[in-house]
N, C-alpha and C positions, 0 to 999 in steps of 0.2 A: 591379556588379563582375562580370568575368568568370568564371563556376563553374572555369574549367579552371585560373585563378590559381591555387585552393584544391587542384584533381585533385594535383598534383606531391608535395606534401608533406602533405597533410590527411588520409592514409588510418585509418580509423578504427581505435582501438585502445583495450583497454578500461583505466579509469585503473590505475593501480600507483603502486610505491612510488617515492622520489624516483630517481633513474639516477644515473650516475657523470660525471664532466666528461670523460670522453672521447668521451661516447656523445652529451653535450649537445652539445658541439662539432664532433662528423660532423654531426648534423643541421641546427646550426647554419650548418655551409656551402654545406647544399644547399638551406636558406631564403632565404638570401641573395639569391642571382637571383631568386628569386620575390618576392621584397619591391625590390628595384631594379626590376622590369617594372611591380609596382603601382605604385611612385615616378612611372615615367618617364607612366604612362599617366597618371594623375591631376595630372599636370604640378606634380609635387615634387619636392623630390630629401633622400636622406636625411641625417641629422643629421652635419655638418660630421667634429663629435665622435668620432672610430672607435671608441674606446671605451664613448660614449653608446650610439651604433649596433649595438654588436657585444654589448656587453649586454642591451640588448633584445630582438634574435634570438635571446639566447641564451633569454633567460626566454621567448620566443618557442614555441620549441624544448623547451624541457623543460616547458611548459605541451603538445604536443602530445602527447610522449610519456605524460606523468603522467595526463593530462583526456582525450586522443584528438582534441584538435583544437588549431589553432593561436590559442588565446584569447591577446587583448592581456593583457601581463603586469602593466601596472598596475591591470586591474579582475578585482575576484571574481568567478569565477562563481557563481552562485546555487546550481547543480546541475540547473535547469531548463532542458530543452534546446532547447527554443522561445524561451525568454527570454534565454537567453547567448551565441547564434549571433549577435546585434548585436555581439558583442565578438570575432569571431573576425576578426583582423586582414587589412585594414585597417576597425578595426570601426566603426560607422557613428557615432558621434559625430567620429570622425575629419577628414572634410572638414568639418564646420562649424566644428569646434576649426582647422583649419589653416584656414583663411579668415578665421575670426576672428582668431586668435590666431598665427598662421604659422608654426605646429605642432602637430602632436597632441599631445593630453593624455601620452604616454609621451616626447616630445620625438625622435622617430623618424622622424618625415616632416616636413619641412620646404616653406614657400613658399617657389619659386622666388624668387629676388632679380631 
């Protein structure tokens, strides 16, 4: 994956408490693009669902803010930051789940039809 996917929104920040949904949702939509360019480049497209989609950017988003990075909201991170940067979305179990399964494990990228 491209480092400069991550540059846009990934600027490091050290964890805090949970934020408020206005601040989830600014961030939320300047994820967005950035997660449509990883779609379009890995030849996916994201979840039909708008609302499947738009809740996972969101926990997308308030995973960057609260952790300081954009970790996939359906796995924990450990607290080890060599070992949890495989989950920093699109994190890499990701293309084997959508190949296999014809979406990732959070139901967020989808195989083309």
């Amino acid at each position: 994956m491209d480092e400069t996917e991550h540059k846009d929104t990934q600027k490091a920040s050290p964890a805090r408490a949970a934020p408020d949904r206005e601040e989830i949702r600014a961030l939320a939509e300047k994820i967005h693009p950035v997660i449509e360019r990883i779609a379009d480049k890995n030849n996916w497209e994201l979840n039909p669902l708008k609302d499947v989609a738009d809740s996972v950017i969101e926990g997308l988003a308030r995973n960057q803010i609260m952790r300081g990075k954009r970790y996939c909201p359906c796995r924990l991170p450990s607290g080890n930051e060599e070992l949890d940067k495989q989950y920093i979305c699109p994190c890499r179990p990701s293309h084997e789940d959508v190949e296999r399964d014809g979406h990732c494990h959070c139901y967020l990228f989808m195989k083309k039809a």
